[in-house]
C-alpha positions, 0 to 999 in steps of 0.5 A: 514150605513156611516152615523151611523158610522159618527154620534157618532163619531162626537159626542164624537168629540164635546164633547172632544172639550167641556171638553177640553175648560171647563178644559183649558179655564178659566185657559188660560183666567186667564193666559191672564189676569195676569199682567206682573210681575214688574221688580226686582228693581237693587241691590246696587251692580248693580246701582254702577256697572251701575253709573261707566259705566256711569262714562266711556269714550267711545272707541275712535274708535267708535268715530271717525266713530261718529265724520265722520258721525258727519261732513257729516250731519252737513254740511246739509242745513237742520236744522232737519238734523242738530238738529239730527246728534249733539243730535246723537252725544251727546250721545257719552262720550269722549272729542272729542264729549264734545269738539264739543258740548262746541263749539256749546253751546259757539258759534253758532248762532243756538239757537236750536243747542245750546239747543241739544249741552247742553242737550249733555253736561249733557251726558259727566259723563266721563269728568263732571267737564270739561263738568260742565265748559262748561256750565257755560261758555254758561251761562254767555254769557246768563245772560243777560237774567235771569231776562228778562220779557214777550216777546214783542208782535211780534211773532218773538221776542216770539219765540226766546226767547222761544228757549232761555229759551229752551237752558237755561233750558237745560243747567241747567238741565245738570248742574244737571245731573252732579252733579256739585256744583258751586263755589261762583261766579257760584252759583251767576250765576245760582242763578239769573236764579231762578228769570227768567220769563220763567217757564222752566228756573225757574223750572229747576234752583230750580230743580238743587239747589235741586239736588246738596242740595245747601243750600246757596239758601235758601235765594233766594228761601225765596225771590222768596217765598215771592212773589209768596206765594202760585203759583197762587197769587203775593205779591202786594208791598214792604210793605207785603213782609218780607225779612229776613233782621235783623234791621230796617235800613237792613230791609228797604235797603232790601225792597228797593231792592226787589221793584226795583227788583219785583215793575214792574214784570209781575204778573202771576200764577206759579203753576209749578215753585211753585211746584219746589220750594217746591220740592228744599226745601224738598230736602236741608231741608228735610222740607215741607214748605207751606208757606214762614213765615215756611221757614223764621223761620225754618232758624231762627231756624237752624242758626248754620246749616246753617251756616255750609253750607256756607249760 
């Protein structure tokens, strides 16, 4: 008798489960399914309000607490240790922090510290024109390697110059955060890193000039066009390459130059520092350039502009 009684009930059990899972299953597995709704892009109001705290120091108690915890681990006689504390420390907006990482940047013999310190640099928005300045300062004192060609075979010589190019790139990257705009004798300082051998330095010097819109680097660019036309070829000699210079006597000073400058440069594709370039011509020109004779025209063609911006 229990059996029978058992019996129906477990069939309408069953059978309760059944319409159940046909009723709420596929609804649960298209719930499943469904992507994730994209964020809401941030008004003009909300970029605004997030672009001037950005702009703000932070509380000068906070960073004392990250300055005292600053001094404990820099002390470490481990350099991960060290490398960590200072990119912690970086994070922090106010001139006691941006006085430190100059301090590093300027003067350490620690190449890598000197590439955390730059990276920190390009965080102080509270003070960018006296962080700006700081880089600069770093960047003269490495200038002499603007224009260095590949490492010699031994490792050890490789290797640093790899951190070199690695603080360098830093700093340049920096320099675009804070949307510095050089004056004449910067511009000619971070002008030459454009002809640097190492992709990293190259790519983020153009990546600058597009930043800032730095038109006075258009002729620096077309040079280094003109060279490496299309990423992966190089110009062969003097004799194919047109530098834009008016008359036959300029012309001829000019191809000159460019031999003396480029006659003995490593040739190597550069696909990377090729797509830099384009990218810092369509952000100064608003122009898809794809071969240098289309950049020299148009600015045959957009003298009187040019010259506005100081070219």
């Amino acid at each position: 008798m229990r059996t029978r009684r058992r019996f129906p009930s477990l069939l309408a059990t069953l059978g309760l489960l059944c319409a159940c899972a046909g009723a709420f299953g596929p609804v649960g597995r298209a719930q499943a399914d469904e992507a994730p709704a994209a964020p809401a892009e941030p008004t003009e109001e909300e970029r605004k309000a997030a672009e001037e705290a950005a702009r703000q120091p932070h509380a000068d108690a906070d960073v004392e607490q990250a300055l005292e915890r600053y001094a404990k681990d820099e002390a470490s006689d481990q350099a991960d240790v060290r490398l960590r504390i200072l990119k912690w420390l970086g994070m922090y907006r106010h001139k006691k922090v941006l006085k430190e990482l100059r301090s590093v940047w300027t003067r350490s013999k620690d190449v890598e510290l000197q590439a955390v310190a730059a990276e920190g640099l390009g965080n102080q928005t509270a003070h960018a024109r006296d962080a700006a300045r700081a880089l600069l300062e770093g960047l003269e004192k490495y200038e002499e390697y603007a224009t260095r060609e590949e490492p010699l075979t031994e490792r050890a010589e490789e290797v640093a110059q790899v951190l070199e190019a690695r603080a360098l790139a830093n700093a340049l990257r920096a320099l675009a955060r804070l949307g510095h705009v050089t004056e004449k004798r910067e511009f000619k300082l971070v002008a030459g890193f454009v002809d640097h051998n190492h992709d990293d330095v190259c790519i983020a010097a153009l990546d600058y000039f597009g930043a800032v819109k730095e038109w006075r680097a258009l002729p620096v660019i077309l040079e280094w066009f003109n060279f490496y036309p299309d990423g992966y070829s190089w110009a062969g000699g003097s004799v194919t390459v047109d530098t834009g210079a008016a008359g036959d006597k300029d012309a001829k000073a000019a191809r000159a130059g460019w031999q003396a400058k480029y006659g003995s440069r490593a040739r190597k594709a550069r696909p990377a520092a090729h797509e830099a370039m384009r990218r810092a011509l369509k952000a100064i020109t608003g122009q898809d350039f794809t071969k240098a004779e289309e950049l020299k025209a148009w600015m045959k063609d957009n003298k009187a502009l040019l010259k506005k911006h100081g070219v």
